[in-house]
PDB file of N, CA, C and O in Angstrom:
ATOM      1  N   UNK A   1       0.839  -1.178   0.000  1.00  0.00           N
ATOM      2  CA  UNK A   1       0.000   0.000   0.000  1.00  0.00           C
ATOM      3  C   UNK A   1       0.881   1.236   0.000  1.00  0.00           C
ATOM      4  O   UNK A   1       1.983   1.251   0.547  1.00  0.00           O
ATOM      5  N   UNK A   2       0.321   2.328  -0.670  1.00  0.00           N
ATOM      6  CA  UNK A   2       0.861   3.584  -1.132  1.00  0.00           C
ATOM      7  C   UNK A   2      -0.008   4.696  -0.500  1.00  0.00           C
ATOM      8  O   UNK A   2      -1.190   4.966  -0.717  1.00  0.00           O
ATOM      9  N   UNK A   3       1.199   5.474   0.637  1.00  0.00           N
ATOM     10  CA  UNK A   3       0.326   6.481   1.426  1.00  0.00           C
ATOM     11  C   UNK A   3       0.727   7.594   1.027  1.00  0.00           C
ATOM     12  O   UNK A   3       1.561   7.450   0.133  1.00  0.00           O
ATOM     13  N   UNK A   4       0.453   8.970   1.353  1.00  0.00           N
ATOM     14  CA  UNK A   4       0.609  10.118   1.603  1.00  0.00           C
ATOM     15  C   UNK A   4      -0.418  10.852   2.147  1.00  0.00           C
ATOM     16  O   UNK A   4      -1.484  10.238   2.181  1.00  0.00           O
ATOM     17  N   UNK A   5      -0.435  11.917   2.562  1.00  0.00           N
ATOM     18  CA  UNK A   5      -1.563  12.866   3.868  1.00  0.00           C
ATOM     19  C   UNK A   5      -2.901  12.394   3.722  1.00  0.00           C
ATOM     20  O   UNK A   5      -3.657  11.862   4.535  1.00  0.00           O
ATOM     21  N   UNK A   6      -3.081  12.787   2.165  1.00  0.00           N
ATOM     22  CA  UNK A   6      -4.399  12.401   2.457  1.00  0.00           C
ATOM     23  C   UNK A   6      -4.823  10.836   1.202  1.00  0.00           C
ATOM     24  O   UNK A   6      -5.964  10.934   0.752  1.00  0.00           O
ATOM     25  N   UNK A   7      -4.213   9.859   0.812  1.00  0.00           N
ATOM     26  CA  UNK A   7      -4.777   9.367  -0.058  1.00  0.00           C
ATOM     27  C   UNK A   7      -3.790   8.183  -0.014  1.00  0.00           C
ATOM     28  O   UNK A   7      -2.576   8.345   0.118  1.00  0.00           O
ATOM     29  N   UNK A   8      -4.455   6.854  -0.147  1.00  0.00           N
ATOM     30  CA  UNK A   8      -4.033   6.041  -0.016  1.00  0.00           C
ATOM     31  C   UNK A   8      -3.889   4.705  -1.627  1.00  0.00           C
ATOM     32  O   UNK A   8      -4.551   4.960  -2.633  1.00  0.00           O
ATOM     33  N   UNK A   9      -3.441   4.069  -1.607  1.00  0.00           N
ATOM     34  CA  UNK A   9      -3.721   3.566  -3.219  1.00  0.00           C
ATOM     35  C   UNK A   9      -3.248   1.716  -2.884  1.00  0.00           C
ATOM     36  O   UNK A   9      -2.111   1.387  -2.547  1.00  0.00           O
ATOM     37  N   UNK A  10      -4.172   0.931  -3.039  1.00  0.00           N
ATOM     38  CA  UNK A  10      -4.016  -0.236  -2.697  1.00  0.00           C
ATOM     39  C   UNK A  10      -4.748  -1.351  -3.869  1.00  0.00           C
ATOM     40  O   UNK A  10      -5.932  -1.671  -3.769  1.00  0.00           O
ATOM     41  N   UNK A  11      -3.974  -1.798  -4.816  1.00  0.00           N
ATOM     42  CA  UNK A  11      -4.631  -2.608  -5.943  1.00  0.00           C
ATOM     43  C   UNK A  11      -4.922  -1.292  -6.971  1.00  0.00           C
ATOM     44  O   UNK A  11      -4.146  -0.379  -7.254  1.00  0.00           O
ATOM     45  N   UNK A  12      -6.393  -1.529  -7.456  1.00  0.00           N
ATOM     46  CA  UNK A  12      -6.932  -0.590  -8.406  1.00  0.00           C
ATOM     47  C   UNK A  12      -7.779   0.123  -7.696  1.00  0.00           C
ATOM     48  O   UNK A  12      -8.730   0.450  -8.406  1.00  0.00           O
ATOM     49  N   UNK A  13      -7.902   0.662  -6.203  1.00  0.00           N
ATOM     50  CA  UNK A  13      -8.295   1.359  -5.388  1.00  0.00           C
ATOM     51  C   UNK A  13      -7.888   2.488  -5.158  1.00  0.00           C
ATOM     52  O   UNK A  13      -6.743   2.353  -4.727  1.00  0.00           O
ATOM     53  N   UNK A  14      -8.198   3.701  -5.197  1.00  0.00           N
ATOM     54  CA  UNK A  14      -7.733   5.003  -3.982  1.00  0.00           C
ATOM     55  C   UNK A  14      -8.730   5.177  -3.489  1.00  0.00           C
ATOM     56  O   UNK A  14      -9.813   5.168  -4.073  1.00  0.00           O
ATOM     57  N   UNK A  15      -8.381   5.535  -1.281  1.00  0.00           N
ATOM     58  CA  UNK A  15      -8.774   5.775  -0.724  1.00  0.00           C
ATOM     59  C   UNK A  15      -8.414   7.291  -0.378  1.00  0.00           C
ATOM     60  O   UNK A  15      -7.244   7.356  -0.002  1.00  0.00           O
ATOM     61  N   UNK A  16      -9.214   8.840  -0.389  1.00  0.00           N
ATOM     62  CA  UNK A  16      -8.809   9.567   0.652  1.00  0.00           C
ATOM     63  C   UNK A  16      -9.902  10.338   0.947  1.00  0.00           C
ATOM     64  O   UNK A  16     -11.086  10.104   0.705  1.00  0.00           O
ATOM     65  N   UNK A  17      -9.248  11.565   1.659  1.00  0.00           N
ATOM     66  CA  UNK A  17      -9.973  12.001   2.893  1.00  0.00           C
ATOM     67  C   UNK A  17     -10.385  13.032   2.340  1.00  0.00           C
ATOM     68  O   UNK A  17     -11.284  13.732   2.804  1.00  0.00           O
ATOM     69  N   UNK A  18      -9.615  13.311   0.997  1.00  0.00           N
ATOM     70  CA  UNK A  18      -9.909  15.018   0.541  1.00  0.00           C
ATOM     71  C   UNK A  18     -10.951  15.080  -0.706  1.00  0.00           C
ATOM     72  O   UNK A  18     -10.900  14.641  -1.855  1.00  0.00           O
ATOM     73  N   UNK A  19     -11.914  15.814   0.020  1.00  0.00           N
ATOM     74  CA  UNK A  19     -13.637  15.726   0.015  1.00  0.00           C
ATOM     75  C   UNK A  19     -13.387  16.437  -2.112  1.00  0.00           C
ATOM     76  O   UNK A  19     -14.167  15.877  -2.882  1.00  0.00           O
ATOM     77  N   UNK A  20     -12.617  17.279  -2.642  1.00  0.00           N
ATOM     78  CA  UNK A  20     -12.121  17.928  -3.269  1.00  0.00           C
ATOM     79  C   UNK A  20     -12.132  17.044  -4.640  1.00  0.00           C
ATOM     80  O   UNK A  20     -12.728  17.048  -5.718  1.00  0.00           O
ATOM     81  N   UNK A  21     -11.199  16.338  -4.020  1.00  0.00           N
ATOM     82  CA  UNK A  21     -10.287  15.031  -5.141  1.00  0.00           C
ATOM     83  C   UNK A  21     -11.572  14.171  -5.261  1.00  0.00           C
ATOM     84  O   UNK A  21     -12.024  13.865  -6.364  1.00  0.00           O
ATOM     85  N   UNK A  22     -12.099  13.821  -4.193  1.00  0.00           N
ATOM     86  CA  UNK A  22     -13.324  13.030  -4.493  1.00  0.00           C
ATOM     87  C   UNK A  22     -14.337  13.473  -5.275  1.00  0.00           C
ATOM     88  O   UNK A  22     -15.218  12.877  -5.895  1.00  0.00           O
ATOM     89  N   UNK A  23     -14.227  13.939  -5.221  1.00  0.00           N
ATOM     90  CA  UNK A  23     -15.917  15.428  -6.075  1.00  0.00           C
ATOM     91  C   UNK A  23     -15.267  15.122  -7.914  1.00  0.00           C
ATOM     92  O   UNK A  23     -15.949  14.882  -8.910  1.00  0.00           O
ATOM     93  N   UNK A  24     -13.751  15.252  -7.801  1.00  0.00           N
ATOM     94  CA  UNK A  24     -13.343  15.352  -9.209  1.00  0.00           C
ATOM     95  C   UNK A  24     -13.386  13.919  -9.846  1.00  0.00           C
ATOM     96  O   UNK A  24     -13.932  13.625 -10.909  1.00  0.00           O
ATOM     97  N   UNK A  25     -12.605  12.959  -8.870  1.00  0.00           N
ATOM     98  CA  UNK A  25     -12.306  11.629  -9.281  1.00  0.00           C
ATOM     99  C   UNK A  25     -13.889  11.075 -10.063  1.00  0.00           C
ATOM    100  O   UNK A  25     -13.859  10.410 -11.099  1.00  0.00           O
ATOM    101  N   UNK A  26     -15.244  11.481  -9.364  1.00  0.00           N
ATOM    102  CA  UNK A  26     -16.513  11.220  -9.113  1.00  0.00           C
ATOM    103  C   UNK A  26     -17.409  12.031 -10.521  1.00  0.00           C
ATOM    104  O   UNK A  26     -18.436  11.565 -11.015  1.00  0.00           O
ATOM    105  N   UNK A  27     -16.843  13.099 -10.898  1.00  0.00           N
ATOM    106  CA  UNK A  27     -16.808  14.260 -12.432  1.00  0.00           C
ATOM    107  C   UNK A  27     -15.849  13.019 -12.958  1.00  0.00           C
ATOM    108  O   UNK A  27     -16.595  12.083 -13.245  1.00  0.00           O
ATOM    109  N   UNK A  28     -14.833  12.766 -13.126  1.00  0.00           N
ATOM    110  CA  UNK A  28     -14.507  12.051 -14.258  1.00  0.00           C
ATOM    111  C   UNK A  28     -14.914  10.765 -14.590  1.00  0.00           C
ATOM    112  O   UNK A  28     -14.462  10.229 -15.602  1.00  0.00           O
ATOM    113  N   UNK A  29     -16.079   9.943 -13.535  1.00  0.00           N
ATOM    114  CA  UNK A  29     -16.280   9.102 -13.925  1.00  0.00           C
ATOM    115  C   UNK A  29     -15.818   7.718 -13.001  1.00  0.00           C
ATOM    116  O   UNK A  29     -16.070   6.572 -13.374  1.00  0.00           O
ATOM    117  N   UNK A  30     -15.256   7.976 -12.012  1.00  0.00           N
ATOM    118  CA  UNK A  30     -14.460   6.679 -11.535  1.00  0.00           C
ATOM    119  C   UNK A  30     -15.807   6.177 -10.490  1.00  0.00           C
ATOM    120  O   UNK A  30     -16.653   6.751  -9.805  1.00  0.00           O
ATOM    121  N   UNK A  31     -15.498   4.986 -10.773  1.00  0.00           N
ATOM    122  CA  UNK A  31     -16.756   4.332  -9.832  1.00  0.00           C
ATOM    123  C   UNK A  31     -16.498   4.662  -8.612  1.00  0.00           C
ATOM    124  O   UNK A  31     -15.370   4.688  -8.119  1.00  0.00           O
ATOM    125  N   UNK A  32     -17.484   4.920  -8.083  1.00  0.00           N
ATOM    126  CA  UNK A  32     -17.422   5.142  -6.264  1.00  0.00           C
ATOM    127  C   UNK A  32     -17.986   4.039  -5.593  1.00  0.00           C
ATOM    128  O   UNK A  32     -19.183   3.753  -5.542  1.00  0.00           O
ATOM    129  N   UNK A  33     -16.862   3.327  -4.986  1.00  0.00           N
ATOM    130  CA  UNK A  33     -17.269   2.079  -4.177  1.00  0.00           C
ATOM    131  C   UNK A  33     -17.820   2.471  -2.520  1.00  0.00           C
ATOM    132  O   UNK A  33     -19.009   2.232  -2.307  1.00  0.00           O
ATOM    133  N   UNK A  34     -17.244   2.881  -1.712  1.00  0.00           N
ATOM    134  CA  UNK A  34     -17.830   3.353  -0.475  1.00  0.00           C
ATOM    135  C   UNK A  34     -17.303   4.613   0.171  1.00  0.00           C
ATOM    136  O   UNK A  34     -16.435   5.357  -0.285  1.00  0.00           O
ATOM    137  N   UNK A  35     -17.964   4.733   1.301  1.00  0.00           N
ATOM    138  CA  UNK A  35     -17.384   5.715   2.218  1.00  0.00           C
ATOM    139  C   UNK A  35     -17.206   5.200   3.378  1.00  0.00           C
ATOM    140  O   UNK A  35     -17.988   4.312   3.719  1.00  0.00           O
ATOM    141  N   UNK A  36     -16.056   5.645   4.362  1.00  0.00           N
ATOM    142  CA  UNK A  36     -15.912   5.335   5.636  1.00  0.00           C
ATOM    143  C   UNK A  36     -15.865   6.124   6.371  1.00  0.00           C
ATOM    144  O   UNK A  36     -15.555   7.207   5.875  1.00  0.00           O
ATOM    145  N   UNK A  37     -16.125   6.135   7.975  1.00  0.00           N
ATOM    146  CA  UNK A  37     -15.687   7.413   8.602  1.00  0.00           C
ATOM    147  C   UNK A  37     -15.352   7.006   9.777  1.00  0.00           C
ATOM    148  O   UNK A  37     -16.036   6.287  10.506  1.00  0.00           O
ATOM    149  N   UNK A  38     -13.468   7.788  10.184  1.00  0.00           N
ATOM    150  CA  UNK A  38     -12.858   7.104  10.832  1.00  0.00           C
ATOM    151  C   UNK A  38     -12.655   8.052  12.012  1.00  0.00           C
ATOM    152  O   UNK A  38     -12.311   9.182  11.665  1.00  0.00           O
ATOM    153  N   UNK A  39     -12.788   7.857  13.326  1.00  0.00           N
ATOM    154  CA  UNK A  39     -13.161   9.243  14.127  1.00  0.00           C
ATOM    155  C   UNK A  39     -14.098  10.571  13.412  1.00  0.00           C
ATOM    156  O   UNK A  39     -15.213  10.556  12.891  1.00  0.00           O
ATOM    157  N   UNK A  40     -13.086  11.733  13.649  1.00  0.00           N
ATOM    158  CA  UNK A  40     -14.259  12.690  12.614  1.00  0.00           C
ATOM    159  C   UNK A  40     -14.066  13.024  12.046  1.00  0.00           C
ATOM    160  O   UNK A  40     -14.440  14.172  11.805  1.00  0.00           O
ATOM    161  N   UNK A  41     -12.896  11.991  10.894  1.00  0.00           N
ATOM    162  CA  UNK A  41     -12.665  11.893   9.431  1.00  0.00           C
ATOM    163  C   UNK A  41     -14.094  11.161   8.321  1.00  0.00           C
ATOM    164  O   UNK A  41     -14.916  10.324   8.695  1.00  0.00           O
ATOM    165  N   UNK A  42     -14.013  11.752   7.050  1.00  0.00           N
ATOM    166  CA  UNK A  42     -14.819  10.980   6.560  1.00  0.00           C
ATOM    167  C   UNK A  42     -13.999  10.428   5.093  1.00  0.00           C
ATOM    168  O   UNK A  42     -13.690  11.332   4.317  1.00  0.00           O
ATOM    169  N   UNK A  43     -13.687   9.202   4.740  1.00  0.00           N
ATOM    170  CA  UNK A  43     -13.153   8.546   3.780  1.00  0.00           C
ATOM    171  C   UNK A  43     -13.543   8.058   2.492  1.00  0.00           C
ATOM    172  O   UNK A  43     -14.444   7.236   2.661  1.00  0.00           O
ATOM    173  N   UNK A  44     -13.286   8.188   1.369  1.00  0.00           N
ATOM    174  CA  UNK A  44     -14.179   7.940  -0.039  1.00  0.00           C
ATOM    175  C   UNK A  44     -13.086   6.880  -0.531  1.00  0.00           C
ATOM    176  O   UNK A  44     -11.899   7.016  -0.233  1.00  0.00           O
ATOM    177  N   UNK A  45     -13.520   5.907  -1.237  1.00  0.00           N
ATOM    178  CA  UNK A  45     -12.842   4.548  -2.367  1.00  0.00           C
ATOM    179  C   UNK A  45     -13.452   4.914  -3.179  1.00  0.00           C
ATOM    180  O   UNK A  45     -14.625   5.279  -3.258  1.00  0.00           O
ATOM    181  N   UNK A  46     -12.697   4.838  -3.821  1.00  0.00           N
ATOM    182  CA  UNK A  46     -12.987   5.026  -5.790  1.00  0.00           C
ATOM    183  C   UNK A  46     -11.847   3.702  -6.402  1.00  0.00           C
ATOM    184  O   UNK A  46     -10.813   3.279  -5.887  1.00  0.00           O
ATOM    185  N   UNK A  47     -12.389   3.389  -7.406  1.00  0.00           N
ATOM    186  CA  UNK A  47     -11.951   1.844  -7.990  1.00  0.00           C
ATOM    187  C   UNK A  47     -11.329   3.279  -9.342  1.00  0.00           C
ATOM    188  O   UNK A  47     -11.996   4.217  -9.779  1.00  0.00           O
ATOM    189  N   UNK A  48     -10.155   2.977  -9.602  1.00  0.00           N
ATOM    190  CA  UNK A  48      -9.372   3.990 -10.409  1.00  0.00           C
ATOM    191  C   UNK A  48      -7.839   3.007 -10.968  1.00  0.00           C
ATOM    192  O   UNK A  48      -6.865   2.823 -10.238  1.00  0.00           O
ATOM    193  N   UNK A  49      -7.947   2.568 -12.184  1.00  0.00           N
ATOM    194  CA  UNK A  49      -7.109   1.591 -12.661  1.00  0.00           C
ATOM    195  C   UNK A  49      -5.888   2.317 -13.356  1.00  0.00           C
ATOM    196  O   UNK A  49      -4.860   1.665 -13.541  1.00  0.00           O
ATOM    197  N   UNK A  50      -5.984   4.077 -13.877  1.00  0.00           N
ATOM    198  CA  UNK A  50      -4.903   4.975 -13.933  1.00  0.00           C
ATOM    199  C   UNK A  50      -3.442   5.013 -13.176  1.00  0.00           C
ATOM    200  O   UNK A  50      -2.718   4.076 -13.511  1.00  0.00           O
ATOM    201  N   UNK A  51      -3.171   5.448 -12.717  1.00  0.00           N
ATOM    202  CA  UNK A  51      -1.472   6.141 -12.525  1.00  0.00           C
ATOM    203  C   UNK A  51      -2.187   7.262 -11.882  1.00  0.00           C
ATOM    204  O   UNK A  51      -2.479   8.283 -12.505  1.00  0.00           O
ATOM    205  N   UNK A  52      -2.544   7.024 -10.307  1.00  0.00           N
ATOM    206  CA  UNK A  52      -3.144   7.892  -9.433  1.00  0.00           C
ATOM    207  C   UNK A  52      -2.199   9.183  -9.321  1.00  0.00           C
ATOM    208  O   UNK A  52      -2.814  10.237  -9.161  1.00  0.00           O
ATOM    209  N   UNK A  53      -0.825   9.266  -9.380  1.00  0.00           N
ATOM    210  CA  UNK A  53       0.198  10.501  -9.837  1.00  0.00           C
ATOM    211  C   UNK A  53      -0.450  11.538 -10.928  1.00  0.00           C
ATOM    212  O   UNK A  53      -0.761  12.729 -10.941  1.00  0.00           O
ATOM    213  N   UNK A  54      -0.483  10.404 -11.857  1.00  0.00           N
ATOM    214  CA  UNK A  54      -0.862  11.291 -13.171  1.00  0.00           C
ATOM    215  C   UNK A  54      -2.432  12.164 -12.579  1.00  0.00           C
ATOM    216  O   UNK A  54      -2.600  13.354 -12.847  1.00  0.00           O
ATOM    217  N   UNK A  55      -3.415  11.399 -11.812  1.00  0.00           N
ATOM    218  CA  UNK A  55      -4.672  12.149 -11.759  1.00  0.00           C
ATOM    219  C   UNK A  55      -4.439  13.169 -10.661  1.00  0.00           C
ATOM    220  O   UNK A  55      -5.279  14.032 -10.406  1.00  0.00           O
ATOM    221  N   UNK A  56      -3.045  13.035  -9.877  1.00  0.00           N
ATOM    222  CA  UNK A  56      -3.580  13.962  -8.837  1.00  0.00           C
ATOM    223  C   UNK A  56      -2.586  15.431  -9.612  1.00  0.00           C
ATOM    224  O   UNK A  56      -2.217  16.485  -9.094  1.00  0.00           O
ATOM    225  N   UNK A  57      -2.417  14.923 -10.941  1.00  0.00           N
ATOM    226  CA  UNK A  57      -1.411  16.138 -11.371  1.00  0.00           C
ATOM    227  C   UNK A  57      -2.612  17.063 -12.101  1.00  0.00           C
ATOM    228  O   UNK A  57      -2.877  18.237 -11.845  1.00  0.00           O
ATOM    229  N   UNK A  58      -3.464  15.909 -13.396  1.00  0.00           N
ATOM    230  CA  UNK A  58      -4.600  16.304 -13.598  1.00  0.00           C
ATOM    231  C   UNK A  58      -5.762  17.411 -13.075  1.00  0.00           C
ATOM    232  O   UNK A  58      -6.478  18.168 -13.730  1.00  0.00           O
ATOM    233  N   UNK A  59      -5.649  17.186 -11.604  1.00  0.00           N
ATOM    234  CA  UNK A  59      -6.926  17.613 -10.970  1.00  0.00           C
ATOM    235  C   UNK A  59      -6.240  18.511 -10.098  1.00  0.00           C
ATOM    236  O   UNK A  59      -6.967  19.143  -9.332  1.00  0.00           O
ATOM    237  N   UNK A  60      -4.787  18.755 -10.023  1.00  0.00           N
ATOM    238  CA  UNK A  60      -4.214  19.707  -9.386  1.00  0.00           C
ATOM    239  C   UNK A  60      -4.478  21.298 -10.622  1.00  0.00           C
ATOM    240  O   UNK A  60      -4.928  22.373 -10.224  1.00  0.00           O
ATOM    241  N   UNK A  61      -4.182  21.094 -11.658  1.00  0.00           N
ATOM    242  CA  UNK A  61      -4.116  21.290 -13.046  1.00  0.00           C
ATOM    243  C   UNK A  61      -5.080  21.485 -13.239  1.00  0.00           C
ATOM    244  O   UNK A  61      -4.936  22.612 -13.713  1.00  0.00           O
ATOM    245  N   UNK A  62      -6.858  21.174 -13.301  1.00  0.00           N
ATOM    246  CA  UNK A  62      -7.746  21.412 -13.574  1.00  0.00           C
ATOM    247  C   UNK A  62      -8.748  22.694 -13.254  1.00  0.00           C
ATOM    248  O   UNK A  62      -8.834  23.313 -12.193  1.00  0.00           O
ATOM    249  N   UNK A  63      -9.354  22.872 -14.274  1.00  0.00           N
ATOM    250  CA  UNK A  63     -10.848  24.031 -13.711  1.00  0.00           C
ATOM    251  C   UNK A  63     -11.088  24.237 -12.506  1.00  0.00           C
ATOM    252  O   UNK A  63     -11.156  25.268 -11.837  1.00  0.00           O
ATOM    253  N   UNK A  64     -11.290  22.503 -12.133  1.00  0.00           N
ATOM    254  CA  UNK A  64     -12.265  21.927 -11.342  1.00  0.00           C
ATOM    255  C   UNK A  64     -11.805  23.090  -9.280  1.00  0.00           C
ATOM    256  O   UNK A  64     -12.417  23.533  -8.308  1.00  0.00           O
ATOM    257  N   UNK A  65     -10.430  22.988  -9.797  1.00  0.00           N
ATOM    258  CA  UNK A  65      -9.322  23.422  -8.266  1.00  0.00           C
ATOM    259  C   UNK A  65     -10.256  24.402  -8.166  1.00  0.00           C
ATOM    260  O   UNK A  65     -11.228  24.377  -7.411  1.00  0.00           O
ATOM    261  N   UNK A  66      -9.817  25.700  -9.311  1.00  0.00           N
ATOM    262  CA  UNK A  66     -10.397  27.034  -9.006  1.00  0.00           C
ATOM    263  C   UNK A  66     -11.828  27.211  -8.252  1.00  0.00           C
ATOM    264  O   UNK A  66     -12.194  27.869  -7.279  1.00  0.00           O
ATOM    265  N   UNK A  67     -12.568  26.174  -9.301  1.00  0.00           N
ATOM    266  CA  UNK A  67     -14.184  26.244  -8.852  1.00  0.00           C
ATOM    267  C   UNK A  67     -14.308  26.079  -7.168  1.00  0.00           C
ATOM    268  O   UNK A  67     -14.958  26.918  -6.543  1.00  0.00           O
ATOM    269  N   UNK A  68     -13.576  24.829  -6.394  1.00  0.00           N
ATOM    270  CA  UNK A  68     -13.353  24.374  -5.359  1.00  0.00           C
ATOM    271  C   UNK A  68     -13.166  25.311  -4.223  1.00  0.00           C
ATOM    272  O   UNK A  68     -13.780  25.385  -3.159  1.00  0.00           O
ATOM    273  N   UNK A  69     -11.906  26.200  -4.818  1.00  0.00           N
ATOM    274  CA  UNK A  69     -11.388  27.163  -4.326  1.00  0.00           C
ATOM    275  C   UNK A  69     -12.432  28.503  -3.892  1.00  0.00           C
ATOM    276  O   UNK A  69     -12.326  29.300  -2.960  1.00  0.00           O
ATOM    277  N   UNK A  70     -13.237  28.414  -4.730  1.00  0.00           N
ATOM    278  CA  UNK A  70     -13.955  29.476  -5.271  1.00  0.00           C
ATOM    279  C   UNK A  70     -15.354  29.292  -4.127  1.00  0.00           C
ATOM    280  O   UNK A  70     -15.879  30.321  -3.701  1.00  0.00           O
ATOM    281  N   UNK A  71     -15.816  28.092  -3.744  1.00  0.00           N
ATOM    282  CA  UNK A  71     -16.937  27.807  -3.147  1.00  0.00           C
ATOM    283  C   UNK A  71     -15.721  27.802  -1.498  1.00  0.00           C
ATOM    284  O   UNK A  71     -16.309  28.012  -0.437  1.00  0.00           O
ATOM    285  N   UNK A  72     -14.882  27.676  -1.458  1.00  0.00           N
ATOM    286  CA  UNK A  72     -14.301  27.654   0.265  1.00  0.00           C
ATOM    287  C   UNK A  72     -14.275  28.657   0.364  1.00  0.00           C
ATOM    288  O   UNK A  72     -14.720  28.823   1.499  1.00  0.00           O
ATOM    289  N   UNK A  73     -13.962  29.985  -0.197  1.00  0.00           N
ATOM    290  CA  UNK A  73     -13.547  31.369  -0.072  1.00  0.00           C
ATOM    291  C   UNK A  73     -15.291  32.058  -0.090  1.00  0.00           C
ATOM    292  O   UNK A  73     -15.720  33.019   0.548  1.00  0.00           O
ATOM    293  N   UNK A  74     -15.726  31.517  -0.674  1.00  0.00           N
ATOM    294  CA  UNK A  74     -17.389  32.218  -0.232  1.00  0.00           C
ATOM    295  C   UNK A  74     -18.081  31.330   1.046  1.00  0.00           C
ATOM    296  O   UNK A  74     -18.860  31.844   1.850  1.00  0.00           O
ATOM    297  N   UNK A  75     -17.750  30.219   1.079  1.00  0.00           N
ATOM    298  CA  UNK A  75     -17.680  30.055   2.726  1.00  0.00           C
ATOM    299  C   UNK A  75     -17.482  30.650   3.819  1.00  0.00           C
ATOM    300  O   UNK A  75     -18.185  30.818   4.815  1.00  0.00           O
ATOM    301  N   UNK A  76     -15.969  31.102   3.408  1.00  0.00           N
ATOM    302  CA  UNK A  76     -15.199  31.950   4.723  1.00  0.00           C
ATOM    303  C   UNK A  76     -16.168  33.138   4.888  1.00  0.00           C
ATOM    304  O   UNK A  76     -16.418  33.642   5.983  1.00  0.00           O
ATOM    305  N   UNK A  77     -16.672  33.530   3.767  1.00  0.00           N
ATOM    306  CA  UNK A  77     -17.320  35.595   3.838  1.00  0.00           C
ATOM    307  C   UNK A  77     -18.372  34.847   4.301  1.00  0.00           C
ATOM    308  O   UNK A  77     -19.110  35.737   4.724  1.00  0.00           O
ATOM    309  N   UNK A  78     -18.894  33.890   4.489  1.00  0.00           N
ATOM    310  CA  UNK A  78     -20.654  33.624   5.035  1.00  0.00           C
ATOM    311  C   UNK A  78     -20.669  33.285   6.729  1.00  0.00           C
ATOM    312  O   UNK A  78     -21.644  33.489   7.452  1.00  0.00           O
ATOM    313  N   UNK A  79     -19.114  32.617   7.262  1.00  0.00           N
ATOM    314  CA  UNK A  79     -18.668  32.360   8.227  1.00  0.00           C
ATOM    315  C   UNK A  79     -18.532  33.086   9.432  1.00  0.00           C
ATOM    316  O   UNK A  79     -18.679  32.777  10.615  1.00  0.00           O
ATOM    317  N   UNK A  80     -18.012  34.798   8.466  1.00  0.00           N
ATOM    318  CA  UNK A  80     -17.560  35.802   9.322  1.00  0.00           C
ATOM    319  C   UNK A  80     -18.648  36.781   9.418  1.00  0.00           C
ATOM    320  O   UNK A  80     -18.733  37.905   9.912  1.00  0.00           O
ATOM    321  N   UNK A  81     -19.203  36.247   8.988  1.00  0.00           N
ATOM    322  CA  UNK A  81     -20.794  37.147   9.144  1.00  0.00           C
ATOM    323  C   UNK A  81     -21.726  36.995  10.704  1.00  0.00           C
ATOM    324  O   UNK A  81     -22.797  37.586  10.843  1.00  0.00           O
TER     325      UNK A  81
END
């Protein structure tokens, strides 16, 4: 098994935590096998047979970030209200 902070990669599986990557992996199509939630983490599997490198370069790289970006930062102004 293949870790880093948030995402784990075991067979033709990634597991992670970042709600973000999941939203995109889920837009491109990758089957979504379950969710877990581990204390008051919550965990997504996606069945993804790619070069999980290549997608997290993809989706680092993508529209999709800005949009992401774009809905946390109008969060924060609704927060401080």
């Amino acid at each position: 098994m293949k870790t880093n902070k948030s995402h784990q990669t075991k067979n033709d599986h990634i597991i992670t935590d970042d709600l973000a990557f999941s939203a995109y992996l889920k837009m491109k199509g990758y089957r979504f096998i379950k969710s877990d939630r581990k204390r008051s983490k919550a965990f997504f599997t996606f069945e993804v047979a790619e070069d999980i490198e290549q997608l997290k370069v993809e989706f680092i790289n993508s529209e999709f970030v800005n949009f992401y970006n774009e809905i946390r930062n109008l969060k924060k102004i609704i927060s401080t209200k």
